[in-house]
N, C-alpha and C positions, 0 to 999 in steps of 0.2 A: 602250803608248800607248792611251788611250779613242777610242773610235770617235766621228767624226763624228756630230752630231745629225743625223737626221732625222724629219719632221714627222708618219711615223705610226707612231715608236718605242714601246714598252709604256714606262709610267712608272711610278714611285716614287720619293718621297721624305718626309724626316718632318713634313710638315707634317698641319695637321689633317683635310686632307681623305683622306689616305692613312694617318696613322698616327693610335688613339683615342686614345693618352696618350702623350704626349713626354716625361714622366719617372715611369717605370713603380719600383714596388718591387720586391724578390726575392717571386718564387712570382704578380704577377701576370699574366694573361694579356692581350697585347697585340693589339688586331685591325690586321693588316695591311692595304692595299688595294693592287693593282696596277689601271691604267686601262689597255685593252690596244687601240688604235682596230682598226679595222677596214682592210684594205688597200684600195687606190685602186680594185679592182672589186668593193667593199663585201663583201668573203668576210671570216669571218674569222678577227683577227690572230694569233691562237692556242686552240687546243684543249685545251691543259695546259697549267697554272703549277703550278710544285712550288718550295717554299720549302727552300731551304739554307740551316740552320744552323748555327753552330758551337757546341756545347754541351760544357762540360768537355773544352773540346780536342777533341772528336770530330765531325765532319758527323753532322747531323738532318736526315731527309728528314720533310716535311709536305707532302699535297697540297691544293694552295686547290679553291676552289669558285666557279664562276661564279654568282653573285649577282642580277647583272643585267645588261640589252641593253637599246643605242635602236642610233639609227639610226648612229651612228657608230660604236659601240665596245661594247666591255662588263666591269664591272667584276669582278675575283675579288678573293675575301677568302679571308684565314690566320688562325687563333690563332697566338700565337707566344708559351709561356710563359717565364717572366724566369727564367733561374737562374744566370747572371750577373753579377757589376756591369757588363761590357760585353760585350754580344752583337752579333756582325756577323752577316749574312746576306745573302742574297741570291738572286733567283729565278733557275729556268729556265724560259724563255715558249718553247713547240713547236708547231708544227702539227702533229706527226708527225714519224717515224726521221730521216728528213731534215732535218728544222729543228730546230736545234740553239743556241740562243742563251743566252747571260747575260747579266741586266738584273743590271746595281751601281750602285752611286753614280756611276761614272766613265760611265756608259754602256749600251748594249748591244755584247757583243762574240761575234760566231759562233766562238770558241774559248773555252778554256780561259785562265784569265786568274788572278794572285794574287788573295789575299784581302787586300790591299794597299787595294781601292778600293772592299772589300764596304759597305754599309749597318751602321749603330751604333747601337745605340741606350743608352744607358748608365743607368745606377740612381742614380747619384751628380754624374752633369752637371747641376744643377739651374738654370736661369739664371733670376733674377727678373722677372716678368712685365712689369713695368713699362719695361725695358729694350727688348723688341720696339716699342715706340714713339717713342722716342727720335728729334731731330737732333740731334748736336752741332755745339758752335762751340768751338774749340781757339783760346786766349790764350798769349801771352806778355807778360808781369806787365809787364814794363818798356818796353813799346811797344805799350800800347793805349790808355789814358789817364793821365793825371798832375792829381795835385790836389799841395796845398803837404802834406809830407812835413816834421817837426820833425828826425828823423834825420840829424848831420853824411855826408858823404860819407865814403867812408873811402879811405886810402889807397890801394887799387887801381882806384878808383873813375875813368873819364875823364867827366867830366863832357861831354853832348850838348846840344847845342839839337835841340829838339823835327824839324826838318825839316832837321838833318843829315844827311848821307846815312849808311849804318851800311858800317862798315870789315867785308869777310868774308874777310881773307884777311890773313895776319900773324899777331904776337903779343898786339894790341891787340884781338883779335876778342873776343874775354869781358868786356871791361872798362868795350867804351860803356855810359856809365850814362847813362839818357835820362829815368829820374823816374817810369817810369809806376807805377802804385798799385793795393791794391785795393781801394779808396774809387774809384778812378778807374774800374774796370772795375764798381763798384756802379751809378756815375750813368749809365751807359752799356748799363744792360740792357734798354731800351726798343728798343735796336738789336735784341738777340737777340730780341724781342718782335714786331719790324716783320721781320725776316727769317720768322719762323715755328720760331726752334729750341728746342729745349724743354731740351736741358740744356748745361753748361757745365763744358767741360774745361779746367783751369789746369796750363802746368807748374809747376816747383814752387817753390813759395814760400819754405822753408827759409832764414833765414841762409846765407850762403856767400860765396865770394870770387870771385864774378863777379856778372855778371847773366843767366847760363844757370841756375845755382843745381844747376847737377846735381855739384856739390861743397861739400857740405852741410858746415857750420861746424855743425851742431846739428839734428838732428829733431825737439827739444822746441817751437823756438819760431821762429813766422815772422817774416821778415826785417824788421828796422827797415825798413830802404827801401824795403816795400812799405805798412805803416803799422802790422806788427805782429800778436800775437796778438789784439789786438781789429778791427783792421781784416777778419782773417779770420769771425771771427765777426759783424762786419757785412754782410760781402758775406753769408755762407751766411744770415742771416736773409733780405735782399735778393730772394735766388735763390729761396727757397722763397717768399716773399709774389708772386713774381711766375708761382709754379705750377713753376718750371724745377730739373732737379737739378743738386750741383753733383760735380764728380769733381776729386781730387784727385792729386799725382804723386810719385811714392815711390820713392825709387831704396836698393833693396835689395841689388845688387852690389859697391855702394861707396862710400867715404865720403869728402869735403873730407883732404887732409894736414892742415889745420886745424881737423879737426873734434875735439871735448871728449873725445872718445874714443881716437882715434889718439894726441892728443896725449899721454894719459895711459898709452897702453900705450908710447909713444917713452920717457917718462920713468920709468916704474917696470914693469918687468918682471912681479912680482909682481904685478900689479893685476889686479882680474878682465878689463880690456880687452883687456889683451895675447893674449888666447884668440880676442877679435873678428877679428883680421888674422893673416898666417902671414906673421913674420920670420924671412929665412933668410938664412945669409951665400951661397949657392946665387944669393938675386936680385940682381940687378944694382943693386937699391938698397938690397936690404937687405932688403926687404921683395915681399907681393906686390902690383904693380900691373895695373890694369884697361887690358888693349892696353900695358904696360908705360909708362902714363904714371905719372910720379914723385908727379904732384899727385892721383892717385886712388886711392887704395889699396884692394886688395878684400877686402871680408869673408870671414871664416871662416866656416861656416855649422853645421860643427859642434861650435861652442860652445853648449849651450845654455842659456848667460845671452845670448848675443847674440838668439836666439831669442826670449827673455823680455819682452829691452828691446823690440826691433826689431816683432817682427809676431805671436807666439804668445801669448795670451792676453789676459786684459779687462787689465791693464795694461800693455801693451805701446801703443809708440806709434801703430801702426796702429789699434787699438779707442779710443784717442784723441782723436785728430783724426775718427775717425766718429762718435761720441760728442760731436763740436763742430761739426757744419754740413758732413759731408761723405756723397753717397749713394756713393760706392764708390774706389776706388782703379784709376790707372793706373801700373801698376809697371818702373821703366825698366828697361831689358838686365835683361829677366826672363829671357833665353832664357841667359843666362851667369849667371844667381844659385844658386849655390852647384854651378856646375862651378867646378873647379879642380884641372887635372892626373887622377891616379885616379880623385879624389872626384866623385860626382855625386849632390847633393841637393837636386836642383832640384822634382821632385816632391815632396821631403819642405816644402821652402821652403812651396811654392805653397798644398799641403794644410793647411799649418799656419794659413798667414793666410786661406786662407777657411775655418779652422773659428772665427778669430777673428771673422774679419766675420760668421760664421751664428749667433754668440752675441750679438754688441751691435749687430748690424745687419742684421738677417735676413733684410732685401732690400734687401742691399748688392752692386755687379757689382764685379768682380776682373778686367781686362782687364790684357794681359801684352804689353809692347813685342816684339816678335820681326822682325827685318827678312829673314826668309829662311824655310824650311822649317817651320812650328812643329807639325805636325800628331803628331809624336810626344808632346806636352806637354799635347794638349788632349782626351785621353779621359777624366780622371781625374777626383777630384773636387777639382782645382784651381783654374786661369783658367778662366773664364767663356767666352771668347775671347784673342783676339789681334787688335793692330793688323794688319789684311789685306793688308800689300804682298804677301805672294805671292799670295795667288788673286784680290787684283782691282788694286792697283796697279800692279804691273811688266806684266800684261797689257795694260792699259789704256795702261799709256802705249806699250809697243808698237804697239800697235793705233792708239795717235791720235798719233804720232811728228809733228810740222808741222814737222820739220829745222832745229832749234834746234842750236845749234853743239856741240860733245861730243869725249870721246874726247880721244887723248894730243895735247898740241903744239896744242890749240884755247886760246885763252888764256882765255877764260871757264870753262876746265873742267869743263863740264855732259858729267858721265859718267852711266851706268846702276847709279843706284840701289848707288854703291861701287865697281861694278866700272868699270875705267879703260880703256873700249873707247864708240863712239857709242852710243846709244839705239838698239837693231834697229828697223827699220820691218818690222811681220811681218802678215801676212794676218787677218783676223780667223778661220779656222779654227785657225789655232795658238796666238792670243788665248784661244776657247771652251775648246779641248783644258788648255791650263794651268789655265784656269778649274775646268775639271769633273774635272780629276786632284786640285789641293790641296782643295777641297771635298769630293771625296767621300774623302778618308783619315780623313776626322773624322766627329764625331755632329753632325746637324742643329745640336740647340741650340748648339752651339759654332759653326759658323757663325754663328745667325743672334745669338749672345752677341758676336759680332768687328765691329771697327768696319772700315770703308771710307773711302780715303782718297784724294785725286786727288791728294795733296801733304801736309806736315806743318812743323814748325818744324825737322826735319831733312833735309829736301830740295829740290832746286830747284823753283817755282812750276809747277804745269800750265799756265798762259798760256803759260811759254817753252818748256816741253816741246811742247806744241802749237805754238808758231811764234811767239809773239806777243813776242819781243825780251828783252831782258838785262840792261836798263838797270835793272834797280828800279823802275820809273816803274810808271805801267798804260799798258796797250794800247790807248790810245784809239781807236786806227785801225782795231783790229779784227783784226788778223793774225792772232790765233790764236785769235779768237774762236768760229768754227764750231765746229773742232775740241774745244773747252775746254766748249762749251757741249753738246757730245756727250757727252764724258765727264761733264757733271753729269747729264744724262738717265740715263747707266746709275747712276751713284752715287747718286740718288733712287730706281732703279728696282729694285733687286735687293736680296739677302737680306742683313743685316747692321744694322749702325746708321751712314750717313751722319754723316760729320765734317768740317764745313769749319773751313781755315784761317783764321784774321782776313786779310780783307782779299780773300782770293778773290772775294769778290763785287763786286768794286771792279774784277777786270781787273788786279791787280796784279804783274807779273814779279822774277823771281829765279833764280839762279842753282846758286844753292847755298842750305845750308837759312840759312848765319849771313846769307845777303843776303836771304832770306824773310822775315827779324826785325826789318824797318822799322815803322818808328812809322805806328798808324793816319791816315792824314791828314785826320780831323777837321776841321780849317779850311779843309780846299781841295775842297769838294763840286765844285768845275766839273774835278780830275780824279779823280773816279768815273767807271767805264763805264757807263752808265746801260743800255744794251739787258744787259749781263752782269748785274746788279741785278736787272732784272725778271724776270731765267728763273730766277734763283734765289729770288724770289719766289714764284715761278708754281711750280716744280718741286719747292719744299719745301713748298705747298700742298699740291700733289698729292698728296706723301708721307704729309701727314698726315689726308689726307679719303679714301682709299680704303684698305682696312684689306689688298686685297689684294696692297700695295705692304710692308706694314709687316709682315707674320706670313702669308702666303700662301707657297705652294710655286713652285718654278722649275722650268717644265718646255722643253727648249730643242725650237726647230721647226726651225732652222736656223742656219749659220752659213757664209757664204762671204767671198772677202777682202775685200769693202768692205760688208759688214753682218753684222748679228747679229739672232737673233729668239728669242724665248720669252714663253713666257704663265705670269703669276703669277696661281696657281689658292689659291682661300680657300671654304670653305664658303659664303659671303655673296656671293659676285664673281671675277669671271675677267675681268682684262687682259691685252690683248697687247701687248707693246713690240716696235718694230722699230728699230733703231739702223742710219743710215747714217753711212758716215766721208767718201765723196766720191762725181759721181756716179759710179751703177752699174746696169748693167740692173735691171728690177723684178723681185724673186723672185715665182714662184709656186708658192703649192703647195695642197694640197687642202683647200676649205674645213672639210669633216668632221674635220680635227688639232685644230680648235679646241674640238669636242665636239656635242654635238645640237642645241642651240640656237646655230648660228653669225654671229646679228644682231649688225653694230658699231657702235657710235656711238665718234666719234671725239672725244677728250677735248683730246688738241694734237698739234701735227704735220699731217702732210702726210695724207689720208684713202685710206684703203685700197680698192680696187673689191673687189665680188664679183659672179660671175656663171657662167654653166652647173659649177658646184659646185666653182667654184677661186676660192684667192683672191690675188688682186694686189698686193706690198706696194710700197710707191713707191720710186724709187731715188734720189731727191733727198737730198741728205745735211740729217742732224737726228736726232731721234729723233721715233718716232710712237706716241703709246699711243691704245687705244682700248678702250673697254668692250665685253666678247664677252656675248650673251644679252638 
């Protein structure tokens, strides 16, 4: 387990002000920097750093050099030559025989600790520049807007009025068809324009036989009832004339039982299809199914004509649809694309399509669905990232639990994130600790390539996880507004790329993700939450006007159970964010963590005191950022 932060800990991590290059070649040499403060009776914090490498499998001792001192701290620097694709490391910071510590990713810890948490830096993690800036806004095609659509219904089709309520539980759950379009979500991007997001996540559009569409009838062509192959290429011209990117969703583990494919291997054996799926008299259906459902059959991965088709090459469908209005791909149940049984080809998957995307789309992002541990997946030259629910949303909602109903024999069935027990309500030091365990198993850029999510089209709203009710409606009242408005503080505030839901900014509640997939409610502006509106106006400003929110380092000062604290350090700027969840005494700790110049000017939130060389964070719940220097 990582140690506890605290506020005059020796830091590193890969951001630019501690590492010169974040994607190093073979043979070049990398300058490290460790920041080391000075302890509370300004002695100081260490007299040796020595960096440990792991070089061809073997520890590398290097010892840094102290570079520089002010008054608070002082900086040492390493070379650190690349002769790896992935090199971990990590220092030892000592005053002497006595002090005996290891700085990693996870922490500082006065033992002996795996290399499980060391520092990464990898040759082949390349993530495109343009991504560290990013908001996203995540759509669902068929409940954001609707224009007239020429397309009949088709027979599984239930036809909706637009402010029906959506059925999330039954057999009928796939089937509401509610008309929305992507002509509809073209007229509507003045919204993504007045919120402040700059790109635009779709799931997936594909033909298919529902309106989830993640049972794909076809990967060549999108869905009549969304308006088609051309419709897609109007939204992506849309998206770019309005500056925004757009991302696409690509389910590589499996395909519609009605898909042109499937169907072709059901009926001729001999076709090259048959190679796509693994039919066995072994399955229960014959065949293999994804979770053993009959209607989704999973791919073979090592066919490689499925390969060809699918995602491996400029004619593959992946280099396709990027080639027609799309900056990258969000790939579903990537963390099961091409496990099956023995077989594990999941890094060969992942490698393949981004060598396709770095041929016809060369600053294209590859982000990878994962709803649980993905850090074994993200060294390589794979995903970009991963959707973040382990290192910031199951913490988060831990941490901002407002006892929203949960768990077995509750009838709204709001469980944790799959598992069938309530949402823990847990301290924010076991919050930090989760945090700074899956963060540091990975390379920086793979963090800061992963998106962050306080909710998604697959899980229940943050408004109810915070408190704010179950009905579908919004929160007008405000019930879980505090709380909700917390967790968008840290979700604008830290490493990653922020992703809201349609409709979060509205105050809007759900239960489960199929009751998340309500129709925007467009016509009825009087229920909008207007105060949730404007902080995420204001907090995705902030995102985008201080650069040390978007590409700056995370270095935490503290963390106890009813707040959090860390400063996002950028060569250009140094913020501090303080997050409260309810009140709590006011922390204090020593102005000199902040660094030599410790002037605040407070940006939003509640303003911080300093005086005889300590400083006072507020215990009022919110989040507080402020500019340090």
């Amino acid at each position: 387990m990582s140690a506890e932060p605290h506020a005059l800990d020796p830091h590193h991590d890969g951001s630019p002000l501690y590492v010169s290059t974040p994607a190093p070649s073979l043979g070049d040499v990398v300058t490290l920097r460790v920041r080391v403060p000075h302890r509370e009776d300004r002695t100081p914090g260490a007299t040796e750093v020595v960096l440990r490498t792991v070089r061809d499998g073997e520890p590398a001792i290097s010892r840094a050099e102290r570079v520089d001192e002010d008054a608070a701290g002082a900086w040492w620097e390493v070379g650190l030559r690349i002769v790896n694709r992935v090199t971990s490391y990590r220092f030892l910071v000592s005053t002497g025989p006595a002090d005996f510590r290891w700085l990693t990713a996870t922490g500082v810890h006065a033992r002996d600790v795996t290399d499980g948490g060391d520092f990464r830096i990898s040759t082949q993690h390349r993530l495109p520049d343009w991504v560290l800036d990013q908001v996203g806004y995540q759509v669902f095609p068929d409940r954001f807007a609707k224009t007239e659509v020429t397309a009949p219904a088709p027979d599984w089709a239930i036809p909706c009025e637009w402010d029906q309520p959506v059925v999330h539980q039954g057999p009928d759950v796939p089937y509401q068809w509610y008309g929305g379009t992507l002509d509809g979500v073209a007229e509507h991007l003045d919204h993504l324009d007045h919120l402040g997001a700059t790109l635009l996540y779709l799931t997936p559009v594909f033909e298919a036989w529902s309106t989830h569409r993640y049972d794909a009838v076809s990967f060549d062509r999108v869905d009549p009832l969304l308006g088609g192959d051309a419709a897609l290429q109007r939204l992506g011209d849309a998206v770019h004339d309005h500056g925004l990117r757009l991302m696409g969703d690509l389910t590589t583990n499996h395909t519609g039982e009605h898909h042109d494919w499937f169907e072709k291997a059901r009926e001729d054996p001999a076709s090259p299809e048959r190679s796509f799926y693994r039919f066995s008299d072994d399955e229960e259906h014959g065949y293999a199914a994804w979770l053993d459902i009959p209607s989704l059959p999973k791919l073979d991965h090592s066919s490689a004509e499925l390969a060809r088709r699918l995602y491996a090459g400029p004619e593959s469908i992946a280099a396709h649809w990027l080639r027609n209005g799309l900056d990258g791909w969000r790939v579903d149940v990537a963390n099961m694309t091409g496990r099956m049984g023995a077989d594990d080809l999941a890094h060969t998957v992942a490698e393949a399509l981004r060598r396709t995307m770095d041929e016809v789309a060369d600053d294209g992002w590859l982000l990878a669905e994962h709803g649980h541990d993905a850090t074994a997946d993200l060294t390589g030259a794979g995903w970009h990232g991963t959707m973040d629910y382990a290192g910031f949303t199951r913490p988060v909602w831990c941490w901002l639990n407002g006892g929203a109903p949960g768990g077995p024999g509750i009838p709204h069935g709001l469980d944790y994130l799959g598992l069938p027990v309530d949402i823990p309500v847990l301290p924010g030091t076991a919050a930090v600790a989760t945090m700074r365990d899956v963060h540091g198993s990975i390379p920086w850029t793979a963090w800061q390539g992963s998106t962050m999510h306080l909710d998604s089209h697959d899980t229940p709203r943050f408004r109810t996880v915070a408190g704010g009710g179950t009905d579908g409606g919004t929160d007008l009242a405000g019930r879980g507004r505090d709380l909700h408005l917390v967790g968008l503080g840290l979700q604008m505030s830290m490493p990653g790329v922020p992703v809201v839901f349609m409709g979060d900014e509205l105050g809007l509640t759900a239960v489960d993700g199929e009751h998340a997939r309500t129709p925007y409610p467009w016509a009825h502006r009087e229920t909008w939450d207007e105060p949730t509106m404007a902080a995420y106006l204001q907090w995705i400003a902030l995102r985008r006007e201080h650069v040390a929110l978007r590409r700056g380092g995370l270095r935490w000062l503290h963390a106890g159970e009813d707040s959090m604290t860390f400063l996002r350090e950028h060569p250009g700027q140094t913020l501090l964010v303080h997050a409260v969840r309810r009140p709590t005494e006011p922390v204090d700790l020593p102005l000199h963590a902040l660094g030599p110049s410790p002037a605040l000017r407070c940006l939003v939130g509640v303003t911080s005191s300093v005086g005889d060389g300590r400083l006072t964070l507020p215990g009022e719940p919110g989040v507080s950022l402020h500019e340090v220097g």
